[in-house]
C-alpha positions in Angstrom: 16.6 -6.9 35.5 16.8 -5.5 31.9 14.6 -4.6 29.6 13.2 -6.8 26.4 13.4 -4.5 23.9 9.9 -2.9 22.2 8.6 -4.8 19.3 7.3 -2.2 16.8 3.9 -2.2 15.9 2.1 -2.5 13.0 0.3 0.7 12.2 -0.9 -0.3 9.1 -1.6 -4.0 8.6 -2.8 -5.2 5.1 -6.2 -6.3 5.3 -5.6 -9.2 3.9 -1.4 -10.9 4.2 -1.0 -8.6 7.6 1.7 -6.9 6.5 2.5 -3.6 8.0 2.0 -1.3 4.7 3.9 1.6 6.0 7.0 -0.5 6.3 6.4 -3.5 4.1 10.2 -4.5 3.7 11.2 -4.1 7.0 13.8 -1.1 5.7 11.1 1.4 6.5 9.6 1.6 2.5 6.1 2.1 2.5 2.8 1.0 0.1 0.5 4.5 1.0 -1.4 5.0 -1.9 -4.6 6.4 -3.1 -6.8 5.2 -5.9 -9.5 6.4 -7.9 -12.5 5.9 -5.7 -14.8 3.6 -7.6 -11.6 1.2 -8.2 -11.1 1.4 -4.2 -15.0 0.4 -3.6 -14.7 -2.4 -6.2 -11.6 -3.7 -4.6 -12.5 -2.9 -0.9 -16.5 -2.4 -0.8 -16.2 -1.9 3.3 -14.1 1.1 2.2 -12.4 0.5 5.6 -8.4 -0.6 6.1 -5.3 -1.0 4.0 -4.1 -3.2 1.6 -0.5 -4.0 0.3 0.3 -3.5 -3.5 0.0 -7.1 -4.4 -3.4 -8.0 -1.9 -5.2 -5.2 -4.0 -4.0 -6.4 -7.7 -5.0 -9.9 -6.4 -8.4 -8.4 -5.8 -8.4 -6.4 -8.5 -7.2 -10.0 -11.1 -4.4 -7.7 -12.6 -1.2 -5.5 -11.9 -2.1 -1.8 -10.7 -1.2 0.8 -13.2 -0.6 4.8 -13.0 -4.0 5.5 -14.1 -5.2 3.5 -11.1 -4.3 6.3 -9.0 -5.3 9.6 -8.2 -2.9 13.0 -8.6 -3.0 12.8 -4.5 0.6 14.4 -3.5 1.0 11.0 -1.3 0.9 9.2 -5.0 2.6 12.4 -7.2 5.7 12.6 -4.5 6.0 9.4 -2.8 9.0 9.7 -0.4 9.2 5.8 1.2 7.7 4.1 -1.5 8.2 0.5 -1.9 10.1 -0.6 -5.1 6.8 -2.4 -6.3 4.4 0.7 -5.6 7.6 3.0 -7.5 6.8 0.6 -10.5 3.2 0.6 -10.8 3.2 4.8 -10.1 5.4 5.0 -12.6 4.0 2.5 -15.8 1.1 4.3 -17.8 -0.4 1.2 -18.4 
Protein backbone atom coordinates (compact mmCIF):
# COMPACT_ATOMS: atom_id res chain seq x y z
CA UNK A 1 0.00 0.00 0.00
CA UNK A 2 1.65 3.47 -0.54
CA UNK A 3 2.34 6.02 1.38
CA UNK A 4 0.12 9.53 1.96
CA UNK A 5 2.63 11.87 1.77
CA UNK A 6 3.72 14.06 5.15
CA UNK A 7 1.86 17.15 5.69
CA UNK A 8 4.38 19.75 6.96
CA UNK A 9 3.93 21.18 10.13
CA UNK A 10 3.55 24.31 11.44
CA UNK A 11 6.46 25.29 13.54
CA UNK A 12 5.42 28.57 14.11
CA UNK A 13 1.77 29.31 14.13
CA UNK A 14 0.55 32.99 14.54
CA UNK A 15 -0.99 33.41 17.79
CA UNK A 16 -3.73 34.72 16.50
CA UNK A 17 -4.77 33.89 12.20
CA UNK A 18 -2.65 30.36 12.60
CA UNK A 19 -0.47 30.92 10.18
CA UNK A 20 2.77 29.21 10.09
CA UNK A 21 5.21 32.43 10.43
CA UNK A 22 8.25 30.78 9.26
CA UNK A 23 6.68 30.08 5.91
CA UNK A 24 3.73 32.48 5.70
CA UNK A 25 3.33 32.26 1.76
CA UNK A 26 3.75 28.88 1.35
CA UNK A 27 7.10 29.66 -0.92
CA UNK A 28 9.13 29.20 2.24
CA UNK A 29 9.35 33.30 3.13
CA UNK A 30 9.29 33.83 6.63
CA UNK A 31 7.83 36.83 9.34
CA UNK A 32 10.89 36.21 12.30
CA UNK A 33 11.29 39.30 13.77
CA UNK A 34 12.27 41.00 16.95
CA UNK A 35 10.89 44.11 18.46
CA UNK A 36 11.82 46.43 21.03
CA UNK A 37 10.77 44.81 24.17
CA UNK A 38 8.23 47.14 25.77
CA UNK A 39 6.35 47.29 22.20
CA UNK A 40 6.36 43.24 22.36
CA UNK A 41 4.74 43.30 26.05
CA UNK A 42 2.22 45.89 24.95
CA UNK A 43 1.32 43.88 21.90
CA UNK A 44 1.75 40.37 23.49
CA UNK A 45 1.63 40.93 27.53
CA UNK A 46 1.94 36.74 27.88
CA UNK A 47 5.23 37.42 26.16
CA UNK A 48 4.72 33.79 24.89
CA UNK A 49 4.23 32.73 20.94
CA UNK A 50 4.38 34.35 17.54
CA UNK A 51 2.58 36.61 15.63
CA UNK A 52 2.37 37.33 11.78
CA UNK A 53 3.29 40.88 10.54
CA UNK A 54 -0.25 41.97 10.08
CA UNK A 55 -1.87 40.06 13.69
CA UNK A 56 0.78 42.31 15.53
CA UNK A 57 0.00 45.86 13.62
CA UNK A 58 -3.70 44.85 14.25
CA UNK A 59 -2.77 44.75 17.85
CA UNK A 60 -0.61 47.36 17.74
CA UNK A 61 -3.83 49.85 15.64
CA UNK A 62 -1.07 50.81 13.02
CA UNK A 63 1.61 49.56 10.40
CA UNK A 64 4.97 48.38 12.07
CA UNK A 65 7.88 50.54 11.19
CA UNK A 66 11.93 50.09 11.27
CA UNK A 67 12.14 51.75 14.54
CA UNK A 68 9.77 49.07 15.89
CA UNK A 69 12.54 46.71 15.71
CA UNK A 70 15.63 45.95 17.33
CA UNK A 71 19.40 45.87 15.47
CA UNK A 72 18.94 41.88 16.19
CA UNK A 73 21.00 40.18 13.07
CA UNK A 74 17.50 38.15 12.52
CA UNK A 75 15.98 41.83 11.70
CA UNK A 76 19.48 43.68 10.27
CA UNK A 77 20.03 40.44 7.73
CA UNK A 78 16.86 38.83 7.09
CA UNK A 79 17.45 36.05 4.65
CA UNK A 80 13.48 34.57 4.05
CA UNK A 81 11.78 37.48 4.80
CA UNK A 82 8.31 37.96 3.74
CA UNK A 83 7.69 40.83 1.17
CA UNK A 84 5.49 42.56 3.89
CA UNK A 85 8.16 42.16 6.90
CA UNK A 86 11.06 43.51 3.88
CA UNK A 87 8.69 46.64 3.76
CA UNK A 88 8.23 47.49 7.25
CA UNK A 89 12.32 46.66 7.99
CA UNK A 90 12.96 48.77 5.54
CA UNK A 91 10.50 52.24 6.03
CA UNK A 92 11.93 54.60 8.87
CA UNK A 93 8.71 55.54 9.70
Amino acid sequence: MPSKPRVAARDWPCADCGVDTDNVDGQGHDEYYMLHRDLWLEINPNDAGHLCIGCAESRLGRRLTRTDFTDAPVNTNPRRASARLTSRLAHPD
